[in-house]
PyMOL commands that place a pseudoatom at each C-alpha (Angstrom):
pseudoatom trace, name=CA, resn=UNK, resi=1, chain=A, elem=C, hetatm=0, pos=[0.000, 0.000, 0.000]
pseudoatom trace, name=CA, resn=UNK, resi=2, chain=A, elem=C, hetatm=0, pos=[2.952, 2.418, 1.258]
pseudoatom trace, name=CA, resn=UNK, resi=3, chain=A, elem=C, hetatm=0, pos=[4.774, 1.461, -2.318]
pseudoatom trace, name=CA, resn=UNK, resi=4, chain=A, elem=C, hetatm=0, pos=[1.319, 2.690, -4.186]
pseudoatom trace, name=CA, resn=UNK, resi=5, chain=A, elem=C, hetatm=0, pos=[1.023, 5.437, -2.747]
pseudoatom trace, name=CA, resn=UNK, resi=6, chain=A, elem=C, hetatm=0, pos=[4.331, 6.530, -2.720]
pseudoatom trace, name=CA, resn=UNK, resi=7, chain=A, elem=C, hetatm=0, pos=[4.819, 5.371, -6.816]
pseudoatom trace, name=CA, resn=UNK, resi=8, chain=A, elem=C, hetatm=0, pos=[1.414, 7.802, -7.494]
pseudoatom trace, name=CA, resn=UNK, resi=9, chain=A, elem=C, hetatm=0, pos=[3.132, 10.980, -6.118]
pseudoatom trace, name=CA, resn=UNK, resi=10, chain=A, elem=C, hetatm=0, pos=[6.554, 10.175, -7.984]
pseudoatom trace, name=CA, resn=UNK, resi=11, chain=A, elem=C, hetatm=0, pos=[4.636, 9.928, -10.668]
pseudoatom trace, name=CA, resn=UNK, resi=12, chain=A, elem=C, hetatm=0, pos=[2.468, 12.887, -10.705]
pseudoatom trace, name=CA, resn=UNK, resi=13, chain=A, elem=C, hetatm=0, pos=[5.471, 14.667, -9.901]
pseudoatom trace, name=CA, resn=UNK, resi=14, chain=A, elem=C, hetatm=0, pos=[7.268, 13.545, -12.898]
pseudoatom trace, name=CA, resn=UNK, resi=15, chain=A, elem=C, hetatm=0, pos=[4.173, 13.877, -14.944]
pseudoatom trace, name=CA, resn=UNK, resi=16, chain=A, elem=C, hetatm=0, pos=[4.015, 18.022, -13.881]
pseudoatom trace, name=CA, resn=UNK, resi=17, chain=A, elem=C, hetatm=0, pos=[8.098, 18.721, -13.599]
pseudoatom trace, name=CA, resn=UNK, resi=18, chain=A, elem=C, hetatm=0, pos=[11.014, 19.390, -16.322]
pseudoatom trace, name=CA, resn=UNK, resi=19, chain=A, elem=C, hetatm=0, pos=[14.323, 17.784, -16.975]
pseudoatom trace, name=CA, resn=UNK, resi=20, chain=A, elem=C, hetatm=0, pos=[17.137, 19.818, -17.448]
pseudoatom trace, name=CA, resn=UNK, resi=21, chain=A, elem=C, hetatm=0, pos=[20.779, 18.812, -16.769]
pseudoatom trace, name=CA, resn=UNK, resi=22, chain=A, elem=C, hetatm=0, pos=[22.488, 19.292, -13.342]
pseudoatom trace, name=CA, resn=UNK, resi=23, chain=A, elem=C, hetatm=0, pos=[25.955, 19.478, -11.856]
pseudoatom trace, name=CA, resn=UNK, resi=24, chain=A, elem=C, hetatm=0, pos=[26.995, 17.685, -8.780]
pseudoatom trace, name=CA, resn=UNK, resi=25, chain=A, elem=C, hetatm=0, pos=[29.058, 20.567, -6.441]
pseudoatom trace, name=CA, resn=UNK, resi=26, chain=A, elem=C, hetatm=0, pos=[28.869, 19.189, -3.087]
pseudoatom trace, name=CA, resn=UNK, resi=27, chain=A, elem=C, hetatm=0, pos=[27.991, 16.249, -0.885]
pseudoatom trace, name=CA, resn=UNK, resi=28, chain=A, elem=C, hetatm=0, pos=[26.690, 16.033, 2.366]
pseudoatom trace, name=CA, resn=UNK, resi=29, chain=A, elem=C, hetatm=0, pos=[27.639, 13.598, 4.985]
pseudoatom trace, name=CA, resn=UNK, resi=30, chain=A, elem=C, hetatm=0, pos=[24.361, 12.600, 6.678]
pseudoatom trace, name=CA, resn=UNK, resi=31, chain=A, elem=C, hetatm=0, pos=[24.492, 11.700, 10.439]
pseudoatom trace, name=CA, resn=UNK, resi=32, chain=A, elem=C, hetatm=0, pos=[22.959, 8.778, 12.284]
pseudoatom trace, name=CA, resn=UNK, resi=33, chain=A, elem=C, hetatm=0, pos=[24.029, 5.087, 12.210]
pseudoatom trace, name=CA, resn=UNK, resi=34, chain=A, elem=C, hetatm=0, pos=[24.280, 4.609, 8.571]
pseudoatom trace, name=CA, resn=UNK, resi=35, chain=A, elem=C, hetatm=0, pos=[26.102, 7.125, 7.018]
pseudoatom trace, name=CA, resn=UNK, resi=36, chain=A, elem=C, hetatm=0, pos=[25.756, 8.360, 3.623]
pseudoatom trace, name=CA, resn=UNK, resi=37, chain=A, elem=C, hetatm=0, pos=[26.542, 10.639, 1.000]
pseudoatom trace, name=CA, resn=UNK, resi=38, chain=A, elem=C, hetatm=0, pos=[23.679, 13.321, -0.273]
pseudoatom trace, name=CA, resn=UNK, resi=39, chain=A, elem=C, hetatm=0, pos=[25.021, 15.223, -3.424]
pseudoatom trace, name=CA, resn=UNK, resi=40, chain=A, elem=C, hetatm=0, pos=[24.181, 18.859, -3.634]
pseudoatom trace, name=CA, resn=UNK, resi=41, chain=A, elem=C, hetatm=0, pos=[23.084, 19.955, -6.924]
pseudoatom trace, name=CA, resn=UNK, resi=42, chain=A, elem=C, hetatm=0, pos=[23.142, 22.916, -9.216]
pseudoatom trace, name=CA, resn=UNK, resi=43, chain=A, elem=C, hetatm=0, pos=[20.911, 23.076, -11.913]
pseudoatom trace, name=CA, resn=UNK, resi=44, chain=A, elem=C, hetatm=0, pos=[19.241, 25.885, -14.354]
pseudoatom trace, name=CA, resn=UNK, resi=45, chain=A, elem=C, hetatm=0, pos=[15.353, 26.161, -14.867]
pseudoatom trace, name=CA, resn=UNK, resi=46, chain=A, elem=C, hetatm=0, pos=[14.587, 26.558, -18.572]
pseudoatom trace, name=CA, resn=UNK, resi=47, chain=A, elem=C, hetatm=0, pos=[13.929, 30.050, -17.721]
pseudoatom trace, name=CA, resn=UNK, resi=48, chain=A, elem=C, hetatm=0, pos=[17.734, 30.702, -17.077]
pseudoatom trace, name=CA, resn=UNK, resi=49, chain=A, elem=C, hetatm=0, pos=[17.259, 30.886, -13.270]
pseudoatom trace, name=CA, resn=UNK, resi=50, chain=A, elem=C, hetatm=0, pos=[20.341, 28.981, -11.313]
pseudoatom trace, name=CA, resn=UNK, resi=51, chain=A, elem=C, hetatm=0, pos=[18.828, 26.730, -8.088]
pseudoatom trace, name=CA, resn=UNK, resi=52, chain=A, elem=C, hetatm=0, pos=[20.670, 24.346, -5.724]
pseudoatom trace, name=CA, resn=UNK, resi=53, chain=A, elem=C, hetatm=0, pos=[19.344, 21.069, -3.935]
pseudoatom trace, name=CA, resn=UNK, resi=54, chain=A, elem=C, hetatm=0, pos=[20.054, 17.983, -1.898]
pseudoatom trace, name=CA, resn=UNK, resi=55, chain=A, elem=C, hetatm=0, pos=[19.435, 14.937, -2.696]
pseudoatom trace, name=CA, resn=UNK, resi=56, chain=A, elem=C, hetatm=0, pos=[17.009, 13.164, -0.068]
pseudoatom trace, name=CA, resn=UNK, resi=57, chain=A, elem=C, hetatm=0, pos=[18.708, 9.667, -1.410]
pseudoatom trace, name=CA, resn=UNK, resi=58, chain=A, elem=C, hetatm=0, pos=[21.917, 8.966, -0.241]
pseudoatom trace, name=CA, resn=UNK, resi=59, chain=A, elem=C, hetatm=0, pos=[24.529, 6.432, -0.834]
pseudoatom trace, name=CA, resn=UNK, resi=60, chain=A, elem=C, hetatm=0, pos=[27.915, 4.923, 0.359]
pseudoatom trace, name=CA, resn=UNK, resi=61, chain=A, elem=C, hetatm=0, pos=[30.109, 4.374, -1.883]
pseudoatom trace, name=CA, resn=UNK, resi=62, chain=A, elem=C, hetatm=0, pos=[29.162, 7.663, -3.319]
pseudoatom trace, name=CA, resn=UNK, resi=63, chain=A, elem=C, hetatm=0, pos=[28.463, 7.056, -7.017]
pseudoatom trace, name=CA, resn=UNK, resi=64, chain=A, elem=C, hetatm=0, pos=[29.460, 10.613, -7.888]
pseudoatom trace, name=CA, resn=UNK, resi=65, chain=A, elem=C, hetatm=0, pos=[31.843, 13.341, -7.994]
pseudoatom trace, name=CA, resn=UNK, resi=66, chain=A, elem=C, hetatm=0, pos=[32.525, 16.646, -7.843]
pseudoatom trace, name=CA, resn=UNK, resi=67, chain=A, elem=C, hetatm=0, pos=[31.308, 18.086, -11.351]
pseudoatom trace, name=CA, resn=UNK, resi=68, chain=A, elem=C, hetatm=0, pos=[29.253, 15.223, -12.714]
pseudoatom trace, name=CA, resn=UNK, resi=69, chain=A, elem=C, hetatm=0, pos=[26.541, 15.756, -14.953]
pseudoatom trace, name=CA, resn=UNK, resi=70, chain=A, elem=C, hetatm=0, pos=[22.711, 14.623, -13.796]
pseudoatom trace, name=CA, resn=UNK, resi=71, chain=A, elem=C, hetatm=0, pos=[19.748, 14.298, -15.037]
pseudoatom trace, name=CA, resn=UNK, resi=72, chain=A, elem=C, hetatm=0, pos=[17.486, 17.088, -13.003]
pseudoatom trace, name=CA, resn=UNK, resi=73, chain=A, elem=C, hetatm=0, pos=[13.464, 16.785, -12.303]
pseudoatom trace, name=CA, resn=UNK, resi=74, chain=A, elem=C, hetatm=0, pos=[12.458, 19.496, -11.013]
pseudoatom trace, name=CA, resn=UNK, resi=75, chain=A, elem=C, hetatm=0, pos=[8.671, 21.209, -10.152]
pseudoatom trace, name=CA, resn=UNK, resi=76, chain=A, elem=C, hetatm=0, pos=[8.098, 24.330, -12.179]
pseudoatom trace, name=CA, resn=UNK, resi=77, chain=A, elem=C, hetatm=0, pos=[5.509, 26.119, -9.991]
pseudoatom trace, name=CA, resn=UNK, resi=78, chain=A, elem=C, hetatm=0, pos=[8.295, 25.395, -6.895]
pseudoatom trace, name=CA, resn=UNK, resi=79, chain=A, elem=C, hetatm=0, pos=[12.000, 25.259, -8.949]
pseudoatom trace, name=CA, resn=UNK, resi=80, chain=A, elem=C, hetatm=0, pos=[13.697, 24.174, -5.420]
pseudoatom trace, name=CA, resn=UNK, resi=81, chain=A, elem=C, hetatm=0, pos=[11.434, 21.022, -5.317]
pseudoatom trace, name=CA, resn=UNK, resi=82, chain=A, elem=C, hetatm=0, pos=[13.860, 18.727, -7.700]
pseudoatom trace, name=CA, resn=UNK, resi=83, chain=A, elem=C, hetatm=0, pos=[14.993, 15.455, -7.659]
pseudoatom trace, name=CA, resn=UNK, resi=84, chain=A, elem=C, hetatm=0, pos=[18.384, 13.212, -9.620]
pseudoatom trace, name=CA, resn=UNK, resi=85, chain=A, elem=C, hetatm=0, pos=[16.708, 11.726, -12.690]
pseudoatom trace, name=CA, resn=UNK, resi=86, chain=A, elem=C, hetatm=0, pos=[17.911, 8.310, -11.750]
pseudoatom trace, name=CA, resn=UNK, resi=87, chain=A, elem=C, hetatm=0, pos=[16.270, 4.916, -11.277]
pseudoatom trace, name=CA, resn=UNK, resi=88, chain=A, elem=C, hetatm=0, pos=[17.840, 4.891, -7.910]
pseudoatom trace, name=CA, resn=UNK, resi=89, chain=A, elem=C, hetatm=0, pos=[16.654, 8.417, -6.814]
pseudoatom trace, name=CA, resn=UNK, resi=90, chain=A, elem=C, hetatm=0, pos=[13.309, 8.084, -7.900]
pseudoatom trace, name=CA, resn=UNK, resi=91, chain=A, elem=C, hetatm=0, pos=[12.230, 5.133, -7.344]
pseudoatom trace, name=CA, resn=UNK, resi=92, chain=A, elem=C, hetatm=0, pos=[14.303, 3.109, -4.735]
pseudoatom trace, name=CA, resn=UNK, resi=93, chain=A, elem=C, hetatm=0, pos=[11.964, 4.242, -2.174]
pseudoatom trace, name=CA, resn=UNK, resi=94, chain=A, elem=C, hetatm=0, pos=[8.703, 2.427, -3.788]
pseudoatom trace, name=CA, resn=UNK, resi=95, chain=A, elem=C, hetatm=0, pos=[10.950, -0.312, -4.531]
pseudoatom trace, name=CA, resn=UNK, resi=96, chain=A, elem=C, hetatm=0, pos=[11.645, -1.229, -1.043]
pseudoatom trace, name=CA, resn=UNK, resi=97, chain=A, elem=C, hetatm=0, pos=[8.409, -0.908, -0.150]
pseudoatom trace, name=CA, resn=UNK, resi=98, chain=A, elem=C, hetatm=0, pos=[6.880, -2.732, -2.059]
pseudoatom trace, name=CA, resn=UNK, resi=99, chain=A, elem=C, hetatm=0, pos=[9.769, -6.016, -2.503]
pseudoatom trace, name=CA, resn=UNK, resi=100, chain=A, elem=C, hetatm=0, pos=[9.080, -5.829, 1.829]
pseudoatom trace, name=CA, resn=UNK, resi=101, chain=A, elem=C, hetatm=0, pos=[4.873, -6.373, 1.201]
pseudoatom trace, name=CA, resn=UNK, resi=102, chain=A, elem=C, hetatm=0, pos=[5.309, -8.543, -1.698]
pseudoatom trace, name=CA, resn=UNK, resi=103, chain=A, elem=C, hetatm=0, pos=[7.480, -10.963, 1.301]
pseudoatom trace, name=CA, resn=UNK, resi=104, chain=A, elem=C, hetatm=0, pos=[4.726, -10.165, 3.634]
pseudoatom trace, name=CA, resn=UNK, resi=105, chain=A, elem=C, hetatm=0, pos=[1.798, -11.703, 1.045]
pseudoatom trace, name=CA, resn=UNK, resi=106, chain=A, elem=C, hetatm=0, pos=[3.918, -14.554, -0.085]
pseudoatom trace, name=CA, resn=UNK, resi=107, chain=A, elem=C, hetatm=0, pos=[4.309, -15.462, 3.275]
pseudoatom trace, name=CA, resn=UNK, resi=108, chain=A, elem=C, hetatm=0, pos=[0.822, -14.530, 4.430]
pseudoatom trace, name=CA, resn=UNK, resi=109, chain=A, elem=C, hetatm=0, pos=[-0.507, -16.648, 1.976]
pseudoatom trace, name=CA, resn=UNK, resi=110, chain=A, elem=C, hetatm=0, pos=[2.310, -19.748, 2.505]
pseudoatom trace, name=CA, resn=UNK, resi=111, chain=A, elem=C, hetatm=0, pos=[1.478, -19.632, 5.971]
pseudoatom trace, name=CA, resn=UNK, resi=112, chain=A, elem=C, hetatm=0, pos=[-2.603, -19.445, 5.284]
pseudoatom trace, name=CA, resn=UNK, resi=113, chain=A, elem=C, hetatm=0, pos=[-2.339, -22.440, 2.949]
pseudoatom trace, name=CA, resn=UNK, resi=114, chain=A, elem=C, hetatm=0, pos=[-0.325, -24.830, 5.350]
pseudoatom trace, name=CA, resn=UNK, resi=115, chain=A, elem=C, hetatm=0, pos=[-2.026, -23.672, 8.745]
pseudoatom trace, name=CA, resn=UNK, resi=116, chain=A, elem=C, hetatm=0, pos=[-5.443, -24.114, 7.800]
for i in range(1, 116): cmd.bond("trace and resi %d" % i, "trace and resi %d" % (i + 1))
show_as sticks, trace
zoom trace
């Protein structure tokens, strides 16, 4: 359900925002138990105007460097609102999701047939 719902609003966001081309120019280090590397990202809206984001997916190894060139999604009524154009960036999130309640039904159902 989380992975639907989740999948809908990637998708109407992709459905309402442009690509353009970004360039990585920073990372940053998130805290916690599982560190990982958030790029920064500088990118032009097709109306000329430079903006900046982070990531919210992060990784370790860091796939990227300083300079890199990435595909940019980004919302046109709010230009900050953008996202990396990868698979792994937009969609690793309704991925996990649902891969973890496909296991739940499989097993759900496994454990239905044999139990009753």
């Amino acid at each position: 359900m989380a992975a639907s719902i989740i999948a809908y609003f990637r998708f109407d966001f992709l459905k309402h925002s442009k690509k353009t081309d970004g360039t990585i120019t920073d990372f940053i280090l998130s805290t916690g138990k599982y560190r990982s590397f958030r790029p920064v990202v500088k990118y032009k809206t097709l109306t000329g105007k430079e903006q900046s984001f982070t990531n919210l997916v992060g990784s370790r190894p860091n796939p990227y460097k300083v300079g890199d060139h990435v595909p940019v999604f980004y919302d046109q009524a709010n230009p900050s609102k953008a996202v990396i154009g990868t698979f792994f960036s937009l969609w690793l999130l309704p991925f996990i999701f649902g891969l973890i309640g496909t296991i739940f039904t499989i097993v759900g159902i496994v454990l239905r047939i044999f139990i009753a």
